[in-house]
Each structure stands twice: as C-alpha cells, then as structure tokens.
C-alpha positions as CSV (number, residue, x, y, z in Angstrom):
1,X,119.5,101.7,100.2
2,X,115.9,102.9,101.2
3,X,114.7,99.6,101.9
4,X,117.1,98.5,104.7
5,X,117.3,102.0,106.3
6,X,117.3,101.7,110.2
7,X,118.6,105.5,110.2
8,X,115.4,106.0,112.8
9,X,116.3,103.7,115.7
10,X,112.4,104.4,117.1
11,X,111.0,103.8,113.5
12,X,113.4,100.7,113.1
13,X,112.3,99.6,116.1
14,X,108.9,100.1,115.9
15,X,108.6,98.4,112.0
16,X,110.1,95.5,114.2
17,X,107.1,95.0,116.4
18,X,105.2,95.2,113.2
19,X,106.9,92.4,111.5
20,X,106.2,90.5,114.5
21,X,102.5,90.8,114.9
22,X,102.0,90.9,111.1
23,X,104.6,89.1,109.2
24,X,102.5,89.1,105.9
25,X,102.9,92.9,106.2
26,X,105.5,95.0,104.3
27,X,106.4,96.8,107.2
28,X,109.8,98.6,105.9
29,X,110.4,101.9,104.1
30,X,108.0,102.5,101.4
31,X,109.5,102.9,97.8
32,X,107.8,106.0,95.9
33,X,105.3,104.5,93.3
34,X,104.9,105.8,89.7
35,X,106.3,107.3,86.5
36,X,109.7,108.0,87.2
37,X,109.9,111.2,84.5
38,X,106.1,112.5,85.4
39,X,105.3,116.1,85.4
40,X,103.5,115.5,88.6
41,X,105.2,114.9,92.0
42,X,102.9,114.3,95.4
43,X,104.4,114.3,98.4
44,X,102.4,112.5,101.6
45,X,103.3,112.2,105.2
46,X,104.2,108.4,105.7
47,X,102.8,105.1,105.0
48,X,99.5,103.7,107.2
49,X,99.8,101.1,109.5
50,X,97.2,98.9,107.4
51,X,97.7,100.9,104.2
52,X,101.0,101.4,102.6
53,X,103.0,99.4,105.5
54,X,101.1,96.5,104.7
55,X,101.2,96.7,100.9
56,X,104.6,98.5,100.1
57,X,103.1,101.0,98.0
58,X,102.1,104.5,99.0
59,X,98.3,105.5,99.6
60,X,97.7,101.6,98.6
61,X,94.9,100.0,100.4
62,X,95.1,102.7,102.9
63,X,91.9,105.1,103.8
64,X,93.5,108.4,102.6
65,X,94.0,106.5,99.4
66,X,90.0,105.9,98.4
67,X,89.8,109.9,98.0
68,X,93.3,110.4,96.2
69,X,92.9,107.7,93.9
70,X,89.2,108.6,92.9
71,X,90.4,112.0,92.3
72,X,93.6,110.9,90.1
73,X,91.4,108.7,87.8
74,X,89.0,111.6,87.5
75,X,91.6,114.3,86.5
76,X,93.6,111.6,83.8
77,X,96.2,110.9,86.0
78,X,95.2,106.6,86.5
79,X,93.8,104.0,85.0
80,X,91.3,103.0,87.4
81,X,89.8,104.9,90.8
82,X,90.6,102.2,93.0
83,X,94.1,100.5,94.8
84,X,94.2,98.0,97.0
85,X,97.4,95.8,96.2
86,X,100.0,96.4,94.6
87,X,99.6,93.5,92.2
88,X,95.6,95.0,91.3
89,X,96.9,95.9,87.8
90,X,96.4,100.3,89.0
91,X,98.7,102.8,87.0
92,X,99.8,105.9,87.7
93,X,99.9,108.4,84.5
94,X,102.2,111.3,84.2
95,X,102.1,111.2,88.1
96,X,104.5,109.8,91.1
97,X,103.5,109.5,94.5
98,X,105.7,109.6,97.5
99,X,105.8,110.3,101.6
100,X,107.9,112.9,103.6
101,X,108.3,110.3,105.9
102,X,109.4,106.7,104.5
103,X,108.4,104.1,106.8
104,X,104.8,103.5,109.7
105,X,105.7,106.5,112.6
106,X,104.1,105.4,115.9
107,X,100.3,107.0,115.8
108,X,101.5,108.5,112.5
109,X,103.5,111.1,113.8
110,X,107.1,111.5,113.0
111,X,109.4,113.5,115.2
112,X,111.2,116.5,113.6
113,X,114.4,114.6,113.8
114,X,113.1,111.4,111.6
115,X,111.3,113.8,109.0
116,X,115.1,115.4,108.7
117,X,116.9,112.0,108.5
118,X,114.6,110.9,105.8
119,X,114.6,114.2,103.6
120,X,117.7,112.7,101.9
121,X,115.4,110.3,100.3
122,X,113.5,113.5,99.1
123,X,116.2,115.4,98.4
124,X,117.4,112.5,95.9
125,X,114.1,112.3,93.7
126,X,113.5,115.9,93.6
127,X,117.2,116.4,91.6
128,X,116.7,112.8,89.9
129,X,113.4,114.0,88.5
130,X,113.8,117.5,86.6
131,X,110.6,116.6,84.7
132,X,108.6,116.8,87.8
133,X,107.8,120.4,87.7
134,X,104.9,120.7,89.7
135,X,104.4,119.4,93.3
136,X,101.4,118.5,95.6
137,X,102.4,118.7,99.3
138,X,99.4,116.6,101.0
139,X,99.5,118.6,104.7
140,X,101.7,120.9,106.3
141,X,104.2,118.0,107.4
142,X,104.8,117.5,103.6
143,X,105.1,121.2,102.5
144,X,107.9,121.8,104.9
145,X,109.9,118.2,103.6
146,X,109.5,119.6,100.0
147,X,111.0,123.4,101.4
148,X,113.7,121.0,102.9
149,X,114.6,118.9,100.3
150,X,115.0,122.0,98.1
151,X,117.3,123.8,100.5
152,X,114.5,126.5,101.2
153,X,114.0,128.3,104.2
154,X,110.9,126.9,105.8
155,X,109.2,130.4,105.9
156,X,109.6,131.1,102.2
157,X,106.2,129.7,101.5
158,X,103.4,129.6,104.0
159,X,101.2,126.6,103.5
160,X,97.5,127.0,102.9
161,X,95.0,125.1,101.5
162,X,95.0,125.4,97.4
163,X,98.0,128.1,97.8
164,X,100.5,128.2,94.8
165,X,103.9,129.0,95.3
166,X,106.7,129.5,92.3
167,X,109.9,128.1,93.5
168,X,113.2,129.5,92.6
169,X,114.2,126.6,90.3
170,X,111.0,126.9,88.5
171,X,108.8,124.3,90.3
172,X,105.6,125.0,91.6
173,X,104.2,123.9,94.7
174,X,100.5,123.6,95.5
175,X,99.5,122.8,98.9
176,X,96.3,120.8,99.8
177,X,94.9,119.7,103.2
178,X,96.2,115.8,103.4
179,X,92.9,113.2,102.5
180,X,93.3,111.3,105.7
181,X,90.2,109.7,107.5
182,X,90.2,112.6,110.0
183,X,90.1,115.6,107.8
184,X,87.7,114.0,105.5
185,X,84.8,112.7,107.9
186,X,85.4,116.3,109.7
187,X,85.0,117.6,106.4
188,X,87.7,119.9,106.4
189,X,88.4,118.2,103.0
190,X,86.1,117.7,101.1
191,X,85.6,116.1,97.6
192,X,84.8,118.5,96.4
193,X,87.7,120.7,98.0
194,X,90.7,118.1,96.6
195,X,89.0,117.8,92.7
196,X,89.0,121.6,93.2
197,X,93.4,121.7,93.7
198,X,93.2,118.7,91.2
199,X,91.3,120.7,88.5
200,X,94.3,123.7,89.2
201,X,97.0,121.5,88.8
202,X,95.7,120.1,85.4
203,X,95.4,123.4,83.8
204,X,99.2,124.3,85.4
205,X,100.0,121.2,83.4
C-alpha cells in the first residue's frame, strides 16, 4: 500500500527525521490527487518539504504549486487558482496530478534507484487510467518515469520544453520545464511559457 511504503530505506529514513521535527506534517508517500477517469494526467518530481509533505496532497501549499494551480484554473481545469490545504474546498477538473517520486527526497533529489522502486506506483495508474490520454511530464526527472512506467526505452522521446510526443498506445506526452521556485525566479519558466503548453494541451483535448 502506497502509504506505508518503506521500499526506499534512505527516503524511509529520512520521512522519519521529518516526523520527528514536524509531527503535524504528513510526511509519508503522497497519494495522487484528482479525478480518477480525467483526460489529463501530470506527472511531478516528488512532494516539497513544506508543500505536499506537509499537507499530503501534491503541489499543495508548496511554491511550485502557486504557478500550476493559477494556470489550471485559467485553462478550465480547477475551481479556484489557489491550494493551500487539502481541506480549502480546491477541485481538480478533468485533471489528476501526481509525482515520479512518492515521498520528500533529501534536497529534492531522488537517486535513480528510488525513482525505479517507485515507478510501480506509476506504472499502476497509467494502466488503471485508460481515460488519461494525454500526459504533462513537469521536468526531465518526470518525462523519463512516464517512458518507464510505459515500458519505453528512455531514448524514444527526447524531452524539451513544449515537445509533443505520440506514444505507441496512443497517449501523448507533452513535456514542460517543472514550475519550481528555481526555474521560475530564473525565469526559465515563465508564465507566460507554462499557459503557453497549457493553451496546447486544451486544444489536444
């Protein structure tokens, strides 16, 4: 069950530490939030030490998440631009939201081994959800889980900002630069650059 998974003893242990120093927190593997049967599938890296691993649900309360969620109300796909608990009432429409990576990685990088030990979980809701037929992988880190999880060689679709790839079982992918803190105040995301792969992805649907 994803919620007790220790598979990542350094993860495990790490989540541990947090529990400790923040007992109010979450601080265990973050469930996917959203509409189980929605056309629309977006793949992060893993949940934020303040963000998701405090609240429990992805991209909520979290920095990256003031850019995503903005840009979901804007495009139909919310009820309201902001999320900061997951009891504020926000709604995800026609869209689900989940990480490559399921629980807080140490300075939010995940080793290759606990990005392959997790793609189960990703494997499992890509072939639970036929209806998702188009995917957003936010960064590199999540284009690769999604080739994974598919059983795709990881060099059968280069990842590149706004690229479009048609996968064999009829999927598309669209890659975007991830909406952290660091590529947005470096500006190699802008708003302007996300509403852009937003505005591409509601005319695919």
């Amino acid at each position: 069950m994803l919620e007790h998974c220790v598979s990542c003893p350094r993860l495990a242990g790490f989540l541990a530490e947090v529990r400790q120093k923040h007992p109010e927190y979450h601080a265990r593997p973050v469930a996917p939030f959203g509409d189980p049967k929605a056309r629309l599938l977006i793949v992060g890296l893993a949940p934020g030490m303040h963000g998701a691993n405090r609240t429990g649900r992805p991209f909520t309360g979290d920095y990256a998440g003031i850019l995503l969620y903005e840009t979901l109300h804007k495009f139909g796909f919310a009820n309201r631009p902001e999320s900061v608990a997951r009891d504020d009432g926000f709604a995800l429409i026609d869209c689900r939201i989940t990480n490559a990576v399921k629980c807080l990685p140490p300075q939010n990088k995940p080793e290759p081994a606990e990005i392959r030990t997790c793609n189960r979980f990703l494997a499992d809701e890509l072939a639970a959800s036929p209806e998702a037929r188009l995917i957003l992988a936010l960064g590199l880190v999540a284009h690769k889980a999604v080739l994974m999880a598919l059983g795709l060689k990881q060099g059968a679709c280069a990842f590149g900002h706004g690229a479009r790839h048609a996968l064999p079982d009829g999927r598309i992918l669209i890659d975007s630069y991830h909406c952290s803190r660091y590529n947005t105040q470096t500006r190699r995301l802008t708003a302007a650059d996300f509403h852009h792969v937003f505005a591409a992805i509601r005319a695919e649907l």
